[in-house]
DRENDREN-997333 format. One record per atom (N, C-alpha, C, O, CB): atom name; residue in three letters; x, y, z; residue number from 1. Coordinates in Angstrom, 2 decimals, always signed. Glycine has a CB too. Example, Ala and Ser with C-alpha at 12.3 -4.5 7.8 and 13.67 -1.06 7.14 Angstrom:
# DRENDREN-997333
  atom  res     east    north       up    n
     N  ALA   +13.19    -5.69    +7.80    1
    CA  ALA   +12.30    -4.50    +7.80    1
     C  ALA   +13.20    -3.30    +7.80    1
     O  ALA   +14.24    -3.32    +8.46    1
    CB  ALA   +11.31    -4.47    +9.05    1
     N  SER   +12.85    -2.25    +7.08    2
    CA  SER   +13.67    -1.06    +7.14    2
     C  SER   +12.90    +0.03    +7.87    2
     O  SER   +13.41    +1.14    +8.04    2
    CB  SER   +14.08    -0.60    +5.72    2
This chain:
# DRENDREN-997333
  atom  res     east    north       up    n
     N  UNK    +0.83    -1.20    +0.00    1
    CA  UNK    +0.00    +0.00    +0.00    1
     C  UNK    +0.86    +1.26    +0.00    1
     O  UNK    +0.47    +2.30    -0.53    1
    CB  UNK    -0.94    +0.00    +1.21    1
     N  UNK    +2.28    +1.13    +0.72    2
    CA  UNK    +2.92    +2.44    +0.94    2
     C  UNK    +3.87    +2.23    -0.14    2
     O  UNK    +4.88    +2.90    +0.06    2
    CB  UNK    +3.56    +2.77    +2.46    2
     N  UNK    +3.90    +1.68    -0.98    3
    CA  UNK    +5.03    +1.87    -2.31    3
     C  UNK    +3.86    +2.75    -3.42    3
     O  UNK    +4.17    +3.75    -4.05    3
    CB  UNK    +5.75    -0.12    -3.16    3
     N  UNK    +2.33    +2.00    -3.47    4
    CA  UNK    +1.60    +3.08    -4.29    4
     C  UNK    +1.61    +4.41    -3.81    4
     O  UNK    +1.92    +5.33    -4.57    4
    CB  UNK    +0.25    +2.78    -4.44    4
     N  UNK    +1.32    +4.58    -2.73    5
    CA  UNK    +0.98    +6.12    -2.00    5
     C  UNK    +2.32    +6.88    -2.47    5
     O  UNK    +2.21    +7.92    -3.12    5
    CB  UNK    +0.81    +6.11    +0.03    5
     N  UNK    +3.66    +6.33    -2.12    6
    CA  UNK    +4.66    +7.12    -3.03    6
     C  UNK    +4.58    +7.55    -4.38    6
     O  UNK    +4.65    +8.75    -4.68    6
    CB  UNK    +5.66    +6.51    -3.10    6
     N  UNK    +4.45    +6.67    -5.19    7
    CA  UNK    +4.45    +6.34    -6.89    7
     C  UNK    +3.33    +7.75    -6.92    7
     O  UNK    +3.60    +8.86    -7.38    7
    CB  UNK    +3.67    +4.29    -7.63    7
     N  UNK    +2.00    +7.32    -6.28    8
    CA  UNK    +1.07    +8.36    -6.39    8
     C  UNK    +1.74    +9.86    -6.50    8
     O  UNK    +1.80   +10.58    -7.50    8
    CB  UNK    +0.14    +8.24    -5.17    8
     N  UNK    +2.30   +10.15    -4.99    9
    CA  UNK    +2.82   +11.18    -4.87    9
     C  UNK    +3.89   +11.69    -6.03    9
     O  UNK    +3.95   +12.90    -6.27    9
    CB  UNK    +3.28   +11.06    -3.69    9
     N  UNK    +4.40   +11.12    -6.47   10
    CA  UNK    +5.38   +11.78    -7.69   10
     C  UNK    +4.40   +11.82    -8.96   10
     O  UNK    +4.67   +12.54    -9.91   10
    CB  UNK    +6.95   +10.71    -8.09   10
     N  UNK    +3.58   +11.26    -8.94   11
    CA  UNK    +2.39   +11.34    -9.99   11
     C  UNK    +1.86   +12.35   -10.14   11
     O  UNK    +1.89   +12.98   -11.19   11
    CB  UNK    +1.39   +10.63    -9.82   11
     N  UNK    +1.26   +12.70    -9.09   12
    CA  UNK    +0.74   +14.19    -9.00   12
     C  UNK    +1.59   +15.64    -8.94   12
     O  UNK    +1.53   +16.76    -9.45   12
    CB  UNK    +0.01   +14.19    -7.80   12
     N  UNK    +2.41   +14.91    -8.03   13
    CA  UNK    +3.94   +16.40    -8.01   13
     C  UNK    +4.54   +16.55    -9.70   13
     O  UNK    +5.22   +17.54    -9.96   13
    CB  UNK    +5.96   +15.66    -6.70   13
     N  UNK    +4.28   +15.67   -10.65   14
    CA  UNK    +4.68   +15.70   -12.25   14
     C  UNK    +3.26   +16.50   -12.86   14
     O  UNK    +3.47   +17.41   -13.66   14
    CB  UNK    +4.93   +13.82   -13.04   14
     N  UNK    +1.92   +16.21   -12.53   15
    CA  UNK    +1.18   +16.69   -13.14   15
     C  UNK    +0.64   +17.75   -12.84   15
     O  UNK    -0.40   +18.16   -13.36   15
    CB  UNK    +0.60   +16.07   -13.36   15
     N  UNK    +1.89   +18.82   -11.14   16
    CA  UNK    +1.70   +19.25   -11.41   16
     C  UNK    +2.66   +20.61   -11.51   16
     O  UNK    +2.56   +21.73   -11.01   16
    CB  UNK    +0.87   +18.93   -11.11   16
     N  UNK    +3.84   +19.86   -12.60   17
    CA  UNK    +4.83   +21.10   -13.06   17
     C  UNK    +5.61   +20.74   -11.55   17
     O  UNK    +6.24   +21.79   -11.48   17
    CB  UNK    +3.98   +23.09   -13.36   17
     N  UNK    +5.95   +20.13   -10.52   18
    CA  UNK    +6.60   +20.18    -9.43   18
     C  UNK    +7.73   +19.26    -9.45   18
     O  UNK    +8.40   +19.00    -8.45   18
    CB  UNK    +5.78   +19.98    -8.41   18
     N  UNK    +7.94   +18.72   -10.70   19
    CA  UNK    +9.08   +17.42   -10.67   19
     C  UNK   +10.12   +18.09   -11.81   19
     O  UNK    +9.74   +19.00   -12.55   19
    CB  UNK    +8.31   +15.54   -11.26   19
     N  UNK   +11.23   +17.62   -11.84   20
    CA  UNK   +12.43   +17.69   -12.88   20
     C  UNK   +12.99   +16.19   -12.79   20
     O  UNK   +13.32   +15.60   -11.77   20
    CB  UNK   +13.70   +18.94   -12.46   20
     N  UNK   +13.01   +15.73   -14.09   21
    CA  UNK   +13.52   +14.17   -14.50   21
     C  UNK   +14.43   +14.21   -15.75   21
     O  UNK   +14.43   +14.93   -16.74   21
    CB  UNK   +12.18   +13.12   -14.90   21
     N  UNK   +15.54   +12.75   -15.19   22
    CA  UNK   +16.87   +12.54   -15.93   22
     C  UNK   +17.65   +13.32   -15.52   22
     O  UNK   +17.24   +14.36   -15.00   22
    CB  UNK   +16.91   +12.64   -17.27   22
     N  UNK   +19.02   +13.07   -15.64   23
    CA  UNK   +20.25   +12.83   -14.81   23
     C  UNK   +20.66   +14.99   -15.43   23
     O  UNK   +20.85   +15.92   -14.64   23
    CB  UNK   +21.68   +10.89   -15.62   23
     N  UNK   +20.65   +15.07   -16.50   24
    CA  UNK   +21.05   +16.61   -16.49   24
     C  UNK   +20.21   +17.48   -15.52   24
     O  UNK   +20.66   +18.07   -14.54   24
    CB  UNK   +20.86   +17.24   -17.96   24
     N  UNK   +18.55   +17.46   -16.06   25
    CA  UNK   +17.41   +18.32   -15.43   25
     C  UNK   +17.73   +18.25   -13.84   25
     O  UNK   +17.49   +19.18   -13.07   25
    CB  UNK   +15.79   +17.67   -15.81   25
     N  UNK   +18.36   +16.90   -13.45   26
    CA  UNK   +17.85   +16.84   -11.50   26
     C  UNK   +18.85   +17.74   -11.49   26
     O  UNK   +18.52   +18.91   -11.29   26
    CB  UNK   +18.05   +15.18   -10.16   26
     N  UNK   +20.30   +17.43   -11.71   27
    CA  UNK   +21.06   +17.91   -11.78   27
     C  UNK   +21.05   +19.01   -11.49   27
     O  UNK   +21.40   +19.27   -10.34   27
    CB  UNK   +21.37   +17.72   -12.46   27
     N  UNK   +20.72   +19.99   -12.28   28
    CA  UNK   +20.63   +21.52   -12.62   28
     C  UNK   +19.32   +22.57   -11.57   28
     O  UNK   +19.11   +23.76   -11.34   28
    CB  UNK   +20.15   +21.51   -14.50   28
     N  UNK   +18.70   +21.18   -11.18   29
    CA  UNK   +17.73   +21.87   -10.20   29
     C  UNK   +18.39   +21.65    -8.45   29
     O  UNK   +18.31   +22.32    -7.43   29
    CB  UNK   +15.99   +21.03   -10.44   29
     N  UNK   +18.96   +20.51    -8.77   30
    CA  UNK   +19.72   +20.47    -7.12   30
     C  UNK   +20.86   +21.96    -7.11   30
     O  UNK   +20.84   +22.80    -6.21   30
    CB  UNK   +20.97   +18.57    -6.89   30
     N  UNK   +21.69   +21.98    -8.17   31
    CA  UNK   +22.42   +23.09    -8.34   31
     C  UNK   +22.17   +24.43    -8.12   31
     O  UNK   +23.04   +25.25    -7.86   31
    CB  UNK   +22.69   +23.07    -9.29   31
     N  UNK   +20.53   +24.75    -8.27   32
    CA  UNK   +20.34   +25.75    -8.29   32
     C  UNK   +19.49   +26.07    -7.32   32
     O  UNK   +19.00   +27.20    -7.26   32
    CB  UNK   +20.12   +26.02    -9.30   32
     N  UNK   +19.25   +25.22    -6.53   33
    CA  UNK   +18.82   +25.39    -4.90   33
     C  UNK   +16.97   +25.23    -4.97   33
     O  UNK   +16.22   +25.55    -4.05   33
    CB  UNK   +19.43   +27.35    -4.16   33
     N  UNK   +16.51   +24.59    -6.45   34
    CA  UNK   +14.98   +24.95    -6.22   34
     C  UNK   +14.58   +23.35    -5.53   34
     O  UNK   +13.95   +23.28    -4.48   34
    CB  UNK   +13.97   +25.45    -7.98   34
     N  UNK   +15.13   +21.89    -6.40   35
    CA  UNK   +15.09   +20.89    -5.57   35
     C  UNK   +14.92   +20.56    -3.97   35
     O  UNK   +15.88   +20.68    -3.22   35
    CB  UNK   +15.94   +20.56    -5.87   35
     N  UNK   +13.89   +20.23    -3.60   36
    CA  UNK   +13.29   +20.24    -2.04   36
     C  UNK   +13.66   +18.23    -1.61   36
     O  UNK   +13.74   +17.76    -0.48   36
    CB  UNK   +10.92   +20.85    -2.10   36
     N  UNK   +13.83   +17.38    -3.11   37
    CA  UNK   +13.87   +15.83    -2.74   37
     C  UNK   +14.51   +15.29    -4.10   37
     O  UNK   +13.96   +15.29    -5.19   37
    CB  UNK   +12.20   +15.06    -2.36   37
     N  UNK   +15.72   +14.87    -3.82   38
    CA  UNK   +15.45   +14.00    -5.21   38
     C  UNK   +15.69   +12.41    -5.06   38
     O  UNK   +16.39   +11.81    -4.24   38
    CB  UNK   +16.53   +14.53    -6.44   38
     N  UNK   +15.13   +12.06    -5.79   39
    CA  UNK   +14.74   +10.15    -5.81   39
     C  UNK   +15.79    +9.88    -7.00   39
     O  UNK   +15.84   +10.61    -7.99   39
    CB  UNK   +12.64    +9.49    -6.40   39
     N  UNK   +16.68    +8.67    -6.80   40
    CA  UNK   +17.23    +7.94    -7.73   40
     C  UNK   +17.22    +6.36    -7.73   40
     O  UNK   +17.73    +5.59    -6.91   40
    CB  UNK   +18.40    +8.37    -7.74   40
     N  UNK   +16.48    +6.06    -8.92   41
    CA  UNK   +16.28    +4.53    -8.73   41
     C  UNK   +17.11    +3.71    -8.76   41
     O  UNK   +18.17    +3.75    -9.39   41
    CB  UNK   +15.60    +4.02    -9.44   41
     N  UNK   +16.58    +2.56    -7.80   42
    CA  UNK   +17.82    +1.78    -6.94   42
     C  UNK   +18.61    +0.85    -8.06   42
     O  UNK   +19.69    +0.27    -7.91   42
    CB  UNK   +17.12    +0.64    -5.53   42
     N  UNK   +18.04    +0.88    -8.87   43
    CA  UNK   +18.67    -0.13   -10.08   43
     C  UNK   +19.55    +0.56   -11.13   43
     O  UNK   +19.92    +0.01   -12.17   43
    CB  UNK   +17.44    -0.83   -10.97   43
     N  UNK   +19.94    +2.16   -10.67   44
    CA  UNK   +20.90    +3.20   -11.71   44
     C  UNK   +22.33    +2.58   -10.96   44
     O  UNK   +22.52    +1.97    -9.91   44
    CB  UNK   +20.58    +5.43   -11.49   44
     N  UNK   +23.19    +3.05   -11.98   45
    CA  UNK   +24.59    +2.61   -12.00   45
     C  UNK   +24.95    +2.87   -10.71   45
     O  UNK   +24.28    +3.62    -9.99   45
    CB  UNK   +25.52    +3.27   -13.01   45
     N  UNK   +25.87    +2.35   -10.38   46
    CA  UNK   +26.77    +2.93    -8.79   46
     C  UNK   +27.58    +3.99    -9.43   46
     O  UNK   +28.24    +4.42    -8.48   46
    CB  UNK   +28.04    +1.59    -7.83   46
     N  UNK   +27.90    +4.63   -10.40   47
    CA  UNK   +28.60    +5.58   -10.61   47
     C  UNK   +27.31    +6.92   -10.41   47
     O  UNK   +27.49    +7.86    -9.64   47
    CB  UNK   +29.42    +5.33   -12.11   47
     N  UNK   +26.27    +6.77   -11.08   48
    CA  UNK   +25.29    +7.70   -11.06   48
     C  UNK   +24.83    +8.13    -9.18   48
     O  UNK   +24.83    +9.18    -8.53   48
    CB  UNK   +23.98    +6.92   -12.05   48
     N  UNK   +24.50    +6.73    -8.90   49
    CA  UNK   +24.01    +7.05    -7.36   49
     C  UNK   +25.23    +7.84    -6.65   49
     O  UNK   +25.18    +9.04    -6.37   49
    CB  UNK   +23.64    +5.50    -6.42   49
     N  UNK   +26.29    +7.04    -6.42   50
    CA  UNK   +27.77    +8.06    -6.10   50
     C  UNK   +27.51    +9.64    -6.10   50
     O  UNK   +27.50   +10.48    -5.21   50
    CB  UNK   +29.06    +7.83    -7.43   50
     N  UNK   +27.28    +9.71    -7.76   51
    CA  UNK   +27.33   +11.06    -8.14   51
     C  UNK   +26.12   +12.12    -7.35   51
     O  UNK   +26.49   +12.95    -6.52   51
    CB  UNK   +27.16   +11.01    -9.75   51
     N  UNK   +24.50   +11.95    -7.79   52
    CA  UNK   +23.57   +12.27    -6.73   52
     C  UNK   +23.98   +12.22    -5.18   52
     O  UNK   +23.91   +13.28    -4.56   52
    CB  UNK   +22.49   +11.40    -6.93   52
     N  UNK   +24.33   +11.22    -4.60   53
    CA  UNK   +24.61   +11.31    -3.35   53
     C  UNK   +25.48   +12.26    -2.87   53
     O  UNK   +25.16   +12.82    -1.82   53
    CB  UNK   +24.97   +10.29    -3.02   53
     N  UNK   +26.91   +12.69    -3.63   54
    CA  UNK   +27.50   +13.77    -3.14   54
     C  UNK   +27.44   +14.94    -3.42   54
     O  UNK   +28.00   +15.93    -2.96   54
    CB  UNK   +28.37   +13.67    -3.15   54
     N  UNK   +26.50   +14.73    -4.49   55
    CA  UNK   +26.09   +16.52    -4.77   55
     C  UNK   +24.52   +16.58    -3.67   55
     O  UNK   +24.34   +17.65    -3.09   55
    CB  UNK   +25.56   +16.98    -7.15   55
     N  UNK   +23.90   +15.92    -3.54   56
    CA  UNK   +22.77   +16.30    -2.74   56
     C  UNK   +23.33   +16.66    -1.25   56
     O  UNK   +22.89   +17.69    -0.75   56
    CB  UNK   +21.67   +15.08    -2.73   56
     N  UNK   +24.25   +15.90    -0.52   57
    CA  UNK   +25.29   +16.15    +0.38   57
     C  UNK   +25.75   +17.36    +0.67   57
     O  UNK   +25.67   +17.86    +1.79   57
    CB  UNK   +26.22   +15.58    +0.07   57
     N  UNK   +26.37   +18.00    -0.55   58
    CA  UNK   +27.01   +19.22    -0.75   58
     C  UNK   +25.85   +20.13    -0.67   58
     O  UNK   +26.00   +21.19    -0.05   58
    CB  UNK   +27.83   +19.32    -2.08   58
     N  UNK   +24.79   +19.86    -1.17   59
    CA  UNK   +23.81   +21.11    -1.40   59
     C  UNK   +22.38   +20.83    -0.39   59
     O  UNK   +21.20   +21.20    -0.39   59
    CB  UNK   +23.34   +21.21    -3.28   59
     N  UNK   +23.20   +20.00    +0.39   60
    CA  UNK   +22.69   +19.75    +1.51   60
     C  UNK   +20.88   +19.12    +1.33   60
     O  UNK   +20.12   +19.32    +2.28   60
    CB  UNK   +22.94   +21.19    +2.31   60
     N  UNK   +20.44   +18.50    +0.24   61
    CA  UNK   +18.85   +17.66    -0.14   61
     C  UNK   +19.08   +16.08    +0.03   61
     O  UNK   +19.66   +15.04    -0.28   61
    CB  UNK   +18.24   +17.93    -2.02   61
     N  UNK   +18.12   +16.81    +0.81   62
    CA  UNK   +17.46   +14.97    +0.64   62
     C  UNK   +17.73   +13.93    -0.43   62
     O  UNK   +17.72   +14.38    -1.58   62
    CB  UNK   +15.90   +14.92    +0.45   62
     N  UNK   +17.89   +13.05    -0.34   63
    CA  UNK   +17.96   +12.09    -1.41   63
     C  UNK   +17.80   +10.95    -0.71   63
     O  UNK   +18.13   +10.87    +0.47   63
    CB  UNK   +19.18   +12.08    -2.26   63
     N  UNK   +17.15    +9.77    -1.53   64
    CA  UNK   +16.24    +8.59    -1.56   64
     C  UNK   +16.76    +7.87    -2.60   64
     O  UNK   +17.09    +8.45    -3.63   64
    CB  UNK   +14.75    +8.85    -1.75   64
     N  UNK   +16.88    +6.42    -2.43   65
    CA  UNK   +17.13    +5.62    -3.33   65
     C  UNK   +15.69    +4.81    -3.77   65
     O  UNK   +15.03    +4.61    -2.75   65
    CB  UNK   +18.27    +4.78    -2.83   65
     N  UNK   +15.16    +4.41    -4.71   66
    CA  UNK   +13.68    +3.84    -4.64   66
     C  UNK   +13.38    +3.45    -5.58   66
     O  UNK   +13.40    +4.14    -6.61   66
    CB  UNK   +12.68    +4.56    -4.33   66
     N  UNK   +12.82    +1.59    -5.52   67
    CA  UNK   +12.30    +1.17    -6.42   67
     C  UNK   +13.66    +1.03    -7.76   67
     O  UNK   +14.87    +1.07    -7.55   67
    CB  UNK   +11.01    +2.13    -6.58   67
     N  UNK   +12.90    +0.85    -9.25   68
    CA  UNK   +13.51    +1.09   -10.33   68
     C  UNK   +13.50    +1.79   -11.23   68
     O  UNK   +12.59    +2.61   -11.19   68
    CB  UNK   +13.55    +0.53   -10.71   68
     N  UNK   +14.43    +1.87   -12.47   69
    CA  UNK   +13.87    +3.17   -13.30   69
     C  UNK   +12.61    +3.14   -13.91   69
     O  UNK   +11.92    +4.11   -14.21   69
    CB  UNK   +14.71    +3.52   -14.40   69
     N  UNK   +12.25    +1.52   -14.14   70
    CA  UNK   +10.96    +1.68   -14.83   70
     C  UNK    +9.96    +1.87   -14.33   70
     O  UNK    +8.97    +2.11   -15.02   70
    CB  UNK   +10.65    +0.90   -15.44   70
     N  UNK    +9.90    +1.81   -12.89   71
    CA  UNK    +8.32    +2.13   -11.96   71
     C  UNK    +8.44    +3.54   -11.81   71
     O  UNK    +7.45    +4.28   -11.91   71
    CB  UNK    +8.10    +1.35   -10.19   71
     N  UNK    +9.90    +4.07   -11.52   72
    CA  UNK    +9.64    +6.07   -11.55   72
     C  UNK    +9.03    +6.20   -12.32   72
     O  UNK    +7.92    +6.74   -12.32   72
    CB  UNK   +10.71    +7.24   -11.84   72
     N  UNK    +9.72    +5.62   -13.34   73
    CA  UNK    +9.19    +6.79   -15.40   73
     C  UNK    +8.09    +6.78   -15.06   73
     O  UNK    +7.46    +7.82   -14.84   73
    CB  UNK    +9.27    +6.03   -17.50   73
     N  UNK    +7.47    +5.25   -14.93   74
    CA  UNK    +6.08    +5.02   -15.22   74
     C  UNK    +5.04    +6.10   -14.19   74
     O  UNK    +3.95    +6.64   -14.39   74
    CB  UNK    +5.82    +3.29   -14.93   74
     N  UNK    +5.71    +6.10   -13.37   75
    CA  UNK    +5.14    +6.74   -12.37   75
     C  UNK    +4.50    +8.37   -12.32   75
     O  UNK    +3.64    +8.85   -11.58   75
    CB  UNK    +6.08    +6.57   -11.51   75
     N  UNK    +5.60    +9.19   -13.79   76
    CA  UNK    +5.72   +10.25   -13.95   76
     C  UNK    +5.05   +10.23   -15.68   76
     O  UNK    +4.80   +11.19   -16.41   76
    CB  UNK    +7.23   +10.67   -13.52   76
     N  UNK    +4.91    +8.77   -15.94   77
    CA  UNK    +4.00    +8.85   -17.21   77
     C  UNK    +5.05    +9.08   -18.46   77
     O  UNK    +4.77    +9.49   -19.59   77
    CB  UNK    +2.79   +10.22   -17.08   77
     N  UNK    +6.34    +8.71   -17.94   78
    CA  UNK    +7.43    +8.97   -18.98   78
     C  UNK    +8.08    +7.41   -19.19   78
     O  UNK    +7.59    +6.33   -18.89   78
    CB  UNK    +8.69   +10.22   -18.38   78
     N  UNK    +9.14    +7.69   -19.73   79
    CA  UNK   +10.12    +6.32   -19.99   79
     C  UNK   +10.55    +6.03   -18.93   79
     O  UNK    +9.96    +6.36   -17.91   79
    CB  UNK   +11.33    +6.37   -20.89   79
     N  UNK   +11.57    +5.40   -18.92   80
    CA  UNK   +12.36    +5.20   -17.78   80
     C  UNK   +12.72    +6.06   -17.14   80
     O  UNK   +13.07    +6.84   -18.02   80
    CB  UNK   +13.26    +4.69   -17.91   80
     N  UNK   +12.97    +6.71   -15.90   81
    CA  UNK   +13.68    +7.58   -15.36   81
     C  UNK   +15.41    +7.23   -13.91   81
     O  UNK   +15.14    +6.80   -12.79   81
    CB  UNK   +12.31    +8.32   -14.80   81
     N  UNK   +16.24    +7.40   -14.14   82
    CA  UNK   +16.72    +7.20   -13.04   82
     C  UNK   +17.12    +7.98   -12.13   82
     O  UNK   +17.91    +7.76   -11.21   82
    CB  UNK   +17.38    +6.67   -13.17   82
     N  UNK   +16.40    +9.18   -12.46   83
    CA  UNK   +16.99   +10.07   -11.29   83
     C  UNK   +15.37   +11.24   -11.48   83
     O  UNK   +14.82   +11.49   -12.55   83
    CB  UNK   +19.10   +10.98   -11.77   83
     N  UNK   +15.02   +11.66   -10.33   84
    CA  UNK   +14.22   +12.95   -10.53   84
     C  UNK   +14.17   +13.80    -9.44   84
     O  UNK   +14.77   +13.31    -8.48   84
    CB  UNK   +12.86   +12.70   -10.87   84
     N  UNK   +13.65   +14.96    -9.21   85
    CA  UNK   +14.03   +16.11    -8.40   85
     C  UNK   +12.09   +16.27    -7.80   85
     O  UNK   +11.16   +15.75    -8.41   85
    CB  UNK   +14.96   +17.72    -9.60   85
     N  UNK   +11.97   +16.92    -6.78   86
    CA  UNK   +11.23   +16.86    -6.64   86
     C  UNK   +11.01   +18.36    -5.83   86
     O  UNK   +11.27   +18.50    -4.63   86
    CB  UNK   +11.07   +15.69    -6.35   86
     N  UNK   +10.43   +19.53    -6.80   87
    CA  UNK   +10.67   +20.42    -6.46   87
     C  UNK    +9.75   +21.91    -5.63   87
     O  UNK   +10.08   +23.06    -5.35   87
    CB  UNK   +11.18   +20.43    -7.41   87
     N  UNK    +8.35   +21.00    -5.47   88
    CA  UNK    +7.97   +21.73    -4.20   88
     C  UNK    +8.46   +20.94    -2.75   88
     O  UNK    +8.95   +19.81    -2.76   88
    CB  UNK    +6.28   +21.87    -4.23   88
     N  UNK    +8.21   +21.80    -1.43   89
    CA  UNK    +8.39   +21.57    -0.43   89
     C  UNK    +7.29   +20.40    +0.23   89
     O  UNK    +7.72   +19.38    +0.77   89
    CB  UNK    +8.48   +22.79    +0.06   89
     N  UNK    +5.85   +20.70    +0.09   90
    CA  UNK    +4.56   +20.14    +0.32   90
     C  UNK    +4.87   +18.56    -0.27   90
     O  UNK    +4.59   +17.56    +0.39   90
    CB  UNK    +3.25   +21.07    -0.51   90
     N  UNK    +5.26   +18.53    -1.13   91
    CA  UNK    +4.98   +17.30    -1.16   91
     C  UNK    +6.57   +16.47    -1.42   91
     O  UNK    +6.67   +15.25    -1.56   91
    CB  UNK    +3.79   +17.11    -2.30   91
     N  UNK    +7.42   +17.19    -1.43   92
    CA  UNK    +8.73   +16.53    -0.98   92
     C  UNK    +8.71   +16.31    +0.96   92
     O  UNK    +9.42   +15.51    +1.56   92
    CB  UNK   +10.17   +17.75    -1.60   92
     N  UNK    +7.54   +17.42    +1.69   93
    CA  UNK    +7.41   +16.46    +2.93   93
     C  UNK    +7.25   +14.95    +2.96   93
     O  UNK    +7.99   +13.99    +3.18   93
    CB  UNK    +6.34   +16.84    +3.59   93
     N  UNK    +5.75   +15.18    +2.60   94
    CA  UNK    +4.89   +13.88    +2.44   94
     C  UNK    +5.56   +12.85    +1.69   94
     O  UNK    +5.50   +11.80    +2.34   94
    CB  UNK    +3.58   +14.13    +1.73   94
     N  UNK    +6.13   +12.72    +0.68   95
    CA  UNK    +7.11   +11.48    -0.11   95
     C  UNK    +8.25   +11.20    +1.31   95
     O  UNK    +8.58   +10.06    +1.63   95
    CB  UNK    +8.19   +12.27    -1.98   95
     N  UNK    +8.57   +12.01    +1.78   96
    CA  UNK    +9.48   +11.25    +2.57   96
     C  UNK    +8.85   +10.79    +3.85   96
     O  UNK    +9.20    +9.74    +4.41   96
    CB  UNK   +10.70   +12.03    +2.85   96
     N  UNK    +8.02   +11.51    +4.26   97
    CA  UNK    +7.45   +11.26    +5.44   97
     C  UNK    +7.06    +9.50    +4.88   97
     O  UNK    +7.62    +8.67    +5.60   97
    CB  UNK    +6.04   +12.51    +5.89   97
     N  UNK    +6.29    +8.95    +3.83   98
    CA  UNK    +5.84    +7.71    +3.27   98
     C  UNK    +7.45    +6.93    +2.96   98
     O  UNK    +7.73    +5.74    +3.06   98
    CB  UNK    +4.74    +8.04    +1.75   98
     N  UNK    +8.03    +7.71    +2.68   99
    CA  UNK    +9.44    +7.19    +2.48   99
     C  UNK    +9.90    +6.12    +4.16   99
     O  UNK   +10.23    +4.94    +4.29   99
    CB  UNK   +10.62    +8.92    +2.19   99
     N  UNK    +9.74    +7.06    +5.01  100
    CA  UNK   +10.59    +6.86    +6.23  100
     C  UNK    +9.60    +5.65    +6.94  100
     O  UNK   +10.16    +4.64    +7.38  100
    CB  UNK   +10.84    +8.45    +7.25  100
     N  UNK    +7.92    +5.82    +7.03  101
    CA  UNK    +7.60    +5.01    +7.12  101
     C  UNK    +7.74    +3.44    +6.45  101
     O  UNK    +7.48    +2.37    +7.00  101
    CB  UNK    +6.94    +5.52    +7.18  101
     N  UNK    +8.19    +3.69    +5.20  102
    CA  UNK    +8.49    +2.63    +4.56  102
     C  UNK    +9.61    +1.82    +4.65  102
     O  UNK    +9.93    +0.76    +4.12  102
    CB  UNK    +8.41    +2.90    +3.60  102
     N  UNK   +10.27    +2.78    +5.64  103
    CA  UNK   +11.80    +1.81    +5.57  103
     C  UNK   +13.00    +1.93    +4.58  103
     O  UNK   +13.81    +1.00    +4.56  103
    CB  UNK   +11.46    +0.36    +5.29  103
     N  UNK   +13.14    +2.92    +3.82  104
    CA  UNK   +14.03    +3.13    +2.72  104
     C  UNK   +15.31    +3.16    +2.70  104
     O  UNK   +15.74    +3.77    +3.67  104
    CB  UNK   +13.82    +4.05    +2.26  104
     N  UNK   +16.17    +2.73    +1.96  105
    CA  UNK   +17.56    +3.62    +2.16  105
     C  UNK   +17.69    +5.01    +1.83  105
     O  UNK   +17.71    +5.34    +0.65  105
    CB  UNK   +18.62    +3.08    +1.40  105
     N  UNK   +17.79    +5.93    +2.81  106
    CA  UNK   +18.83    +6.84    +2.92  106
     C  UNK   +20.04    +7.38    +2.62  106
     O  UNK   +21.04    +6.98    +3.21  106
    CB  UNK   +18.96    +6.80    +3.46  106
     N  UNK   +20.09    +8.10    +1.91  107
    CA  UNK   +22.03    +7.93    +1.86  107
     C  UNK   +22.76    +8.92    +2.89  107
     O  UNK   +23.99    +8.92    +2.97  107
    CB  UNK   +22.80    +8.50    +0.09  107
């Protein structure tokens, strides 16, 4: 039940203009301080996760490892995704708050 309620939540945070997806876009939104969460799926390279993990570190966001690329995309109604930003506050609470209940890795 609490893996849909997530999926949901990035569903709606995409439809509504509140998400940035793929590895440049998260990128450029963690960089620029608007990113409030970003999710990278657990099945992206260990070079990619590495990379997210120490820039979210540095710029001090949240980050979540979750699921795979093909349940994000799907999730956001796109292709695959392995990385996305999640860029209001409101509901980068709530995803993690469902996050933490869920037991996730953390980085």
């Amino acid at each position: 039940m609490k893996p849909d309620k997530i999926l949901s939540l990035v569903g709606l945070a995409t439809r509504a203009g509140k998400t940035a997806s793929g590895e440049f876009c998260t990128e450029k939104e963690v960089k620029t301080g608007r990113a409030a969460l970003v999710i990278v799926a657990g099945d992206a390279s260990e070079n990619t996760k590495k990379k997210f993990r120490d820039m979210c570190e540095f710029y001090e966001v949240p980050i979540y490892f979750y699921k795979d690329k093909d349940t994000l995309g799907h999730a956001m109604g796109k292709e695959f995704r392995a990385s996305l930003a999640i860029l209001d506050e409101g509901f980068a609470k709530e995803i993690m708050k469902q996050m933490k209940t869920e037991d996730n890795t953390v980085a």
